[in-house]
C-alpha positions in Angstrom: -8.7 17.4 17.5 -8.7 19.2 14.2 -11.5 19.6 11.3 -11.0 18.5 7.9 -12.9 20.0 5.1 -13.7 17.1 2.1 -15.1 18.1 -0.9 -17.0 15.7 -3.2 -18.7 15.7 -6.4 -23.1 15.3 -5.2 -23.3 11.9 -7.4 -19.9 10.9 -5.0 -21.5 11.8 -1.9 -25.4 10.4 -3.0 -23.7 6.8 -3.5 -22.1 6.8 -0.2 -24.8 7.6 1.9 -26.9 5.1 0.2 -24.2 2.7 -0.4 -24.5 2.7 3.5 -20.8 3.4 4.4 -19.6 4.5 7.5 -17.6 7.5 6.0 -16.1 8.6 9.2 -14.3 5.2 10.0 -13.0 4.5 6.4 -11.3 7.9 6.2 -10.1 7.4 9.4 -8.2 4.2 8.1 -7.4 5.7 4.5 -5.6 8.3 6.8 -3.8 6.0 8.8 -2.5 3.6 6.1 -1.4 7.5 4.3 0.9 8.0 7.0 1.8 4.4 7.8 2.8 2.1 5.7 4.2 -0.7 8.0 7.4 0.2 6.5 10.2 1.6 8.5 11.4 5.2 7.3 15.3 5.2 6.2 17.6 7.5 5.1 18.9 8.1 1.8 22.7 6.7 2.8 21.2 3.8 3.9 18.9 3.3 0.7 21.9 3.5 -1.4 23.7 1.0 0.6 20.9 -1.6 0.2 21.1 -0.8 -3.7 24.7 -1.5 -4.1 24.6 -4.3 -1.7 21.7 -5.9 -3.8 23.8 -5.1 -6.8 26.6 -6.9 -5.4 24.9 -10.2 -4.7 23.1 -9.9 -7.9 26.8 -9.7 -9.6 27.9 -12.4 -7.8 25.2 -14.7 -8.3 24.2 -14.4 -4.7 20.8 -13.2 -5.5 17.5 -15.5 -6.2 15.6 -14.6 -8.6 12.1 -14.6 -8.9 10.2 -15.0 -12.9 7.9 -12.5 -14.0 4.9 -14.6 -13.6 5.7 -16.3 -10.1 5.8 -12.2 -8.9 2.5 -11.5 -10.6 1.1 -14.9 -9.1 1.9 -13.9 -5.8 0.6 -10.1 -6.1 -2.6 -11.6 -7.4 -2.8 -13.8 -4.1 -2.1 -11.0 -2.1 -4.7 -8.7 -3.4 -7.2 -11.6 -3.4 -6.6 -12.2 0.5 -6.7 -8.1 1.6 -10.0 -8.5 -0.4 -11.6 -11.4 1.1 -10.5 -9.4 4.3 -12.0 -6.1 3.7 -15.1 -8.3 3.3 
């Protein structure tokens, strides 16, 4: 196991403690979701083949497209639910 040296600010450090949270086990977590993000690593080759083939549907109206507000509508939902989770 290895040591990790934090630094924070005293006003930082006074509202955690009294703000109850179990520091340990949310740094944990903030460390895990850091190095995994549940998506799969790829290479750059195969980053620019999903590009170009995205581009190529999208040219030939193979692609569904999704408005503005419908993407912004379901971000919102999104956010709301990992919220009500977290609680």
């Amino acid at each position: 196991m290895q040591t990790i040296k934090l630094e924070l600010e005293d006003n930082i450090y006074q509202n955690i403690v009294k703000s109850g949270i179990d520091i340990q086990s949310k740094f944990k977590e903030f460390l895990f979701d850091l190095v995994d993000d549940s998506y799969p690593a790829i290479s750059t080759k195969e980053a620019k083949e999903r590009v170009a083939k995205a581009v190529e549907e999208y040219t030939n109206g193979n692609m569904k497209t999704v408005s503005h507000d419908d993407v912004w509508a379901e971000v919102d939902a999104h956010a709301k639910n990992k919220i009500a989770d977290s609680l």
